[in-house]
N, C-alpha and C positions, 0 to 999 in steps of 0.2 A: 504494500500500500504506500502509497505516495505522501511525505510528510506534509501537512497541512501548511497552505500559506497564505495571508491576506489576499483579498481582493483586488486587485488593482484600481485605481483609480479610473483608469481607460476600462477595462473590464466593466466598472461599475455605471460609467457610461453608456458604453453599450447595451446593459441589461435593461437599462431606464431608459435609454430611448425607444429599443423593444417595445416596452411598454403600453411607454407611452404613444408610439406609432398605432398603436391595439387599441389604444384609448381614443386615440383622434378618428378614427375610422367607426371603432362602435357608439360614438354619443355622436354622430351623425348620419346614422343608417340614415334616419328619415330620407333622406339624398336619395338612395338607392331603392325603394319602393320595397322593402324587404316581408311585407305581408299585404298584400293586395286584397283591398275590403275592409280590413281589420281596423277597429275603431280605436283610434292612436289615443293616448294620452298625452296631451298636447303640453308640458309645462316644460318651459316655459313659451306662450304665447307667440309672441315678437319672431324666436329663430326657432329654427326646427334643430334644437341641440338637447341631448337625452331625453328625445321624445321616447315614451315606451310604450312595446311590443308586444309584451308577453301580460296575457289575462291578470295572473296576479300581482301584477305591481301595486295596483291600488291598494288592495290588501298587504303586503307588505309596507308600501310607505304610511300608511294611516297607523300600522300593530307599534311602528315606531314613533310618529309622530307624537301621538297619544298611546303611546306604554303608561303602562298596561291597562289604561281604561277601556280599549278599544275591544279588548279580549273580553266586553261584558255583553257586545254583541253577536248575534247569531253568524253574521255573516266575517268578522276578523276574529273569532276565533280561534277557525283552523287555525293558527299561527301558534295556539296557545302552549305547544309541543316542543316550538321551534322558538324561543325567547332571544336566543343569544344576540341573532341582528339585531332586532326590535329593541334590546336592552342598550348594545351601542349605539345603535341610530340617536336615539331617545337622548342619552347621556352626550354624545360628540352632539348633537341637536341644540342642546338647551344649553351649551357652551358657548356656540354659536349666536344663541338668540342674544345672549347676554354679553357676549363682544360687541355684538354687531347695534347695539339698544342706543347705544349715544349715537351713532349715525343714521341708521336707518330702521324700520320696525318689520322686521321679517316674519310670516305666519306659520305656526307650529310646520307645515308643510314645506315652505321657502327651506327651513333649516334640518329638516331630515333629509329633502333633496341633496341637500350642501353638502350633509353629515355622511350620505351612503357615498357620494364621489370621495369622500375622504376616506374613509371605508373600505372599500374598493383598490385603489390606489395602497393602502396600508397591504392589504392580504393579495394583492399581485405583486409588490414588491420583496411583500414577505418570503410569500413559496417559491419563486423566483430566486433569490438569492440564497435558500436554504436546497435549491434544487443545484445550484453553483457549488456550492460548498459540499455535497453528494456526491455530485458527478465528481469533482476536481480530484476526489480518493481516491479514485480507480483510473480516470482518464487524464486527458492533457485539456488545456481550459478550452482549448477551441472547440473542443467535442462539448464543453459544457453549454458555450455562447450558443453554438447552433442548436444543442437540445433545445434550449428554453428558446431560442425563436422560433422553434418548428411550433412548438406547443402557446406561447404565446400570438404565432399568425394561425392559429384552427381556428374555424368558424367560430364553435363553441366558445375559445375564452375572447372571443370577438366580442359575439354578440351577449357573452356574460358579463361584461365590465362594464359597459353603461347602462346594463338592468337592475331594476328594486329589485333582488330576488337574490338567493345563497345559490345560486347556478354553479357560481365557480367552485366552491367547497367539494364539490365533485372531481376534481384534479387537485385544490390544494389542501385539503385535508391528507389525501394519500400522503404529499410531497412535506407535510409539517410531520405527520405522523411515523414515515419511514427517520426524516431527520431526528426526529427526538428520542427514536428507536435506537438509532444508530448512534447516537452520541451517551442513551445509558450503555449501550455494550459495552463502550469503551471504557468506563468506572461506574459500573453500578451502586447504587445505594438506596436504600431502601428510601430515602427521603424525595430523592430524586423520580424514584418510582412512582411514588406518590403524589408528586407533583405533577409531573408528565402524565400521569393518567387522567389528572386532575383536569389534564390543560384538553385532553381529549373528550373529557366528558363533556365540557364547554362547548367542544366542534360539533360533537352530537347533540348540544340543544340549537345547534344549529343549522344540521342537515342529517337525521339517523343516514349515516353513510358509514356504515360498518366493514365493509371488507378486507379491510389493508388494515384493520385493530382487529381482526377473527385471524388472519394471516400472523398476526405477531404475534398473538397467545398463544396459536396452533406451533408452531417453531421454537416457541418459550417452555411450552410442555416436551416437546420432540425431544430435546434437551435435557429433560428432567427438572425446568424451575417451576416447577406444577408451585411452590410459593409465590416465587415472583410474579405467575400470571395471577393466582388469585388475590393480591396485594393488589394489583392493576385493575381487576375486573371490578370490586369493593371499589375503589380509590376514584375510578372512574365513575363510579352512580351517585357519587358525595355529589356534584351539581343538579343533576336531577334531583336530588331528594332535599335540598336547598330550596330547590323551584317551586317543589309541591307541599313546601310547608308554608314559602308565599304564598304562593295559589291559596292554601288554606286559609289562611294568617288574612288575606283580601279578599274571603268571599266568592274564589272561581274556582268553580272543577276542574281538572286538568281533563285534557282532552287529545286523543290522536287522530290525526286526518286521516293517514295511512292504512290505519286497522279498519277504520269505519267504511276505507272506499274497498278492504278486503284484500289489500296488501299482505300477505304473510297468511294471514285468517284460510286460505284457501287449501293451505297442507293442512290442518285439520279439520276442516268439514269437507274435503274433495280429496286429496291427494292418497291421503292413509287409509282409505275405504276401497281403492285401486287394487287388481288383484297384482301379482307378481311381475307378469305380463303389461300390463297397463303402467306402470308404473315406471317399467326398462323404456318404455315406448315414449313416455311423458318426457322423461329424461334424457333418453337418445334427441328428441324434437327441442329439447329445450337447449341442447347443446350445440346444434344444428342451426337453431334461431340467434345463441350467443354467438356465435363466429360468424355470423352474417352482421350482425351489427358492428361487430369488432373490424370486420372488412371494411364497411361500408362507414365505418368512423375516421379511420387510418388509411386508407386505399393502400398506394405502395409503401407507405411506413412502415405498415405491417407486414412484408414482405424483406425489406430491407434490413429489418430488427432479426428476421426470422435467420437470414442469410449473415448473419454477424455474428452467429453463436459461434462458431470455429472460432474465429480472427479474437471475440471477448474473453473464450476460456483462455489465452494463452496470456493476457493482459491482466486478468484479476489473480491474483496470489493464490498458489495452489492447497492452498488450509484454507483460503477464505471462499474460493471457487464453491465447493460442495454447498455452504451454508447460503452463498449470495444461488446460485441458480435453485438452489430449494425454497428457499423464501420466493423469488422470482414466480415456481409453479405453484407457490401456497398462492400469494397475490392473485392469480387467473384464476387458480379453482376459488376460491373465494370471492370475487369479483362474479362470477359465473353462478354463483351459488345466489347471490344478492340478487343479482337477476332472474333467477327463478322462482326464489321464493316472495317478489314482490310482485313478478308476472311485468317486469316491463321491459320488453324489447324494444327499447331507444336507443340509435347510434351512441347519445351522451352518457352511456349508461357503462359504458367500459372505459370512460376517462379516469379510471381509477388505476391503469395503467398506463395513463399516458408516460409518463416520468422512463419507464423501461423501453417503452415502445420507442419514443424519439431519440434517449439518450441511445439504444443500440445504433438504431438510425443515423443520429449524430454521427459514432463511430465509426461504424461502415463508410458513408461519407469521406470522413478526414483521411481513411485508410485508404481506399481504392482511386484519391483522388491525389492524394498526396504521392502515393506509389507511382500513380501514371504522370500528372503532371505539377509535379513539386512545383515550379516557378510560378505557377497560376490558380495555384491549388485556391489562397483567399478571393479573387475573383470569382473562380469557378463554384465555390462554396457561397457568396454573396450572390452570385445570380440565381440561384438554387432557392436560397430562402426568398427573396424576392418575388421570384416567377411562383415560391407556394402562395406565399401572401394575395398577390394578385388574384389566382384561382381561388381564394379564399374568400376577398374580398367581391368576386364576380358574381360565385355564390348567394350572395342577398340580394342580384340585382333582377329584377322581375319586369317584364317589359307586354305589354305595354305600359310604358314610364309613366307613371302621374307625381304630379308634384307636393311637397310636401304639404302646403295647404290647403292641395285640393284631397287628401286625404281623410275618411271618414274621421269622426273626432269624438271623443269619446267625453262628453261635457262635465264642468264640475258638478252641475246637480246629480248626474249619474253616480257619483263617484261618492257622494257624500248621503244619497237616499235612505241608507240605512242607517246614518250615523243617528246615537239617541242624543235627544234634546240637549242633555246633562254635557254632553262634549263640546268643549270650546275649539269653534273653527279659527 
């Protein structure tokens, strides 16, 4: 393994331009007509800049605006599962209100908007440079720059950096939770265990995205720390059980969305009543239906990663080789396992490996190009990431073109119908 070294300055550049190139493209879809029909939430007015896309923004920017009043209604509830944005939003919000009070009077709304671009920005910089400081152990930094811009120009964390919604937690939970893994291996301690599980149960009130935390306790038992995982699995419910003594403490039920729409519920009233037969057949289909979405998430990434297992065994240290590709096929069967048991086959549904996917990706890359043509190899690798961004970016564009304005528009009375009397807009 490669001794650990600061970031470079220029490195860190690069990574934040990334970015923020990801950021400028997605709080301007509107441009690009990215849902045809679809009744845009228009704020701010004036410009068509982090107009949103996705049905539940409303609901998530309201569960923060008004944390946690907003959870006394029928209709922002759902969220009541999922606190953790809602609770930063809320908190980075009323920072904002109160900066900003001597110059201008911003509405609980104006400052959650503010508050989740700040938010946003925090947890893409974050997974980002803890996916930097991953990669760099095993590889050379260039393999790490190009991972993260493979994975920072995907659609997905496109179109997930300018949306109210924990979309992204889907790639960067994985990419927090292998780093924080990987940094107890290297001195464990019980306190430390317990905090880092601590920090994971916080991501789980903010997206149940379990399979790369099922992956680390499965490897942690393989081992024999059947302690250490159960110190984790305890450690890690200490926020949930914080939550539900609030919820009690204010008068709300706790509530899951998930279960209610029959997520998981379906292996016990359907699955386990299958005979033997029925059952190989569910599972044969349902593995069938995961590597078609995994295809069609990754296209040649997934090909390229696959074609890089030679060239990586010989790179990762041969004591560390066994444990890194075991863990690697715990990730997929686990990832795999999440998508069956919630029944949803969405391409965004296996970015829980992106982090392996691109970074083999990367490598292959740096290797086959640098072999053939060293002199041009960082060109050749800069038009690469380019020309993906592009196809990425072409992606959301829907033609026949309509313009941002002439776009269906989804009105504040729509938005606020349910809200009860009691909520100050």
């Amino acid at each position: 393994m490669k001794k650990f070294q600061y970031i470079s300055t220029t490195n860190y550049l690069i990574v934040f331009s990334t970015i923020l190139l990801s950021f400028l493209i997605s709080s301007n879809l509107a441009w690009l007509n990215p849902r045809p029909g679809y009744e845009v939430f228009k704020r701010p007015h004036q410009i068509p800049f982090m107009w949103q896309y996705n049905k539940d923004s409303a609901v998530e920017i309201i569960s923060g605006a008004y944390f946690p009043e907003a959870f006394k209604i029928d209709r922002y509830k759902a969220r009541i599962n999922r606190p953790t944005y809602p609770c930063l939003i809320f908190c980075i919000g009323s920072m904002i209100g109160f900066l900003s009070k001597p110059f201008m009077d911003l509405s609980p709304l104006e400052c959650s908007g503010i508050a989740y671009l700040i938010l946003k920005f925090i947890m893409y910089c974050t997974s980002a440079l803890m996916m930097f400081r991953l990669i760099k152990e095993y590889f050379h930094e260039h393999v790490a720059i190009t991972a993260i811009a493979l994975l920072m120009f995907h659609s997905f964390a496109i179109i997930s950096f300018s949306t109210f919604h924990t979309l992204e937690l889907q790639f960067a939970t994985p990419i927090i939770s292998i780093f924080l893994f990987n940094d107890l291996n290297k001195n464990y301690s019980h306190q430390k265990n317990i905090l880092y599980s601590f920090c994971f149960g916080l991501l789980m009130l903010g997206k149940q995205n379990y399979a790369i935390y099922l992956a680390i306790l499965a490897l942690t038992v393989l081992h024999g720390n059947i302690l250490k995982a159960g110190i984790s699995v305890i450690s890690h419910l200490f926020p949930l059980f914080f939550w539900m003594v609030f919820l009690k403490l204010y008068g709300l039920t706790y509530y899951n969305t998930e279960i209610e729409i029959g997520q998981g519920v379906w292996i016990l009233k359907e699955f386990i009543y299958q005979n033997p037969i029925e059952m190989f057949n569910t599972i044969c289909d349902s593995i069938k239906q995961y590597l078609i979405i995994v295809v069609n998430n990754y296209v040649i990434w997934i090909f390229l990663s696959a074609a890089s297992f030679e060239k990586v065994k010989k790179v990762v240290p041969r004591k560390q080789s066994k444990n890194v590709f075991l863990f690697i096929l715990l990730c997929i069967a686990a990832n795999w396992f999440q998508t069956f048991v919630s029944r949803r086959y969405l391409p965004y549904m296996s970015m829980d490996i992106a982090i392996f996917i691109f970074t083999f990706s990367a490598f292959y890359l740096n290797e086959i190009i640098g072999n053939s043509f060293i002199k041009h190899k960082q060109k050749i690798l800069t038009f690469i990431i380019l020309f993906w961004f592009i196809i990425e970016v072409f992606s959301f564009i829907h033609f026949p073109w309509v313009h941002p304005f002439d776009q269906p528009s989804a009105t504040i009375k729509n938005i606020y119908k349910d809200l009860a009397p009691d909520v100050k807009r």
